[in-house]
C-alpha positions in Angstrom: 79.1 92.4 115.0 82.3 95.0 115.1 82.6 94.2 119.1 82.3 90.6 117.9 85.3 91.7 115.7 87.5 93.3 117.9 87.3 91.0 120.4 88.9 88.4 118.3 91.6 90.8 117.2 92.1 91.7 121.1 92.6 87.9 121.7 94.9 87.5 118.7 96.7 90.6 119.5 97.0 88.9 122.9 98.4 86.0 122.2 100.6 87.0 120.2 102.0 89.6 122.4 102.4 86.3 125.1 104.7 84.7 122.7 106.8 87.3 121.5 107.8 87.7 125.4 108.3 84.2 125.6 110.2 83.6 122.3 114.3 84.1 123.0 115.0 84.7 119.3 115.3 87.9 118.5 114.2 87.4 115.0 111.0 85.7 116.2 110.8 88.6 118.4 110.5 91.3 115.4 108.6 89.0 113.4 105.7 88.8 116.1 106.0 92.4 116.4 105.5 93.2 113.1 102.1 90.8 112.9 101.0 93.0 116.0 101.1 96.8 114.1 98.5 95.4 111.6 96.5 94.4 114.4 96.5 97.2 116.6 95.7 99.9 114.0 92.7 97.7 113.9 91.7 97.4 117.1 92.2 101.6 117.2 89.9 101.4 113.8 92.3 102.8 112.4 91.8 101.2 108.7 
């Protein structure tokens, strides 16, 4: 179940890593980016 888990963070993570490149707003940018920090301390399970 925790693979299960991670591999829809991963996803998430990834997606949202594809629009903050694609986004030209800066602010949209650093929004996206602070969703991401969240997200990778739980892919690292790092809680």
């Amino acid at each position: 179940m925790l693979y299960v888990y991670l591999g829809l963070v991963l996803l998430l993570a990834i997606g949202i890593i594809w629009n903050m490149f694609r986004e030209k707003d800066i602010l949209k940018q650093l929004d996206a980016a602070l969703v991401l920090v969240p997200l990778i301390l739980r892919l690292l399970l790092i809680k």
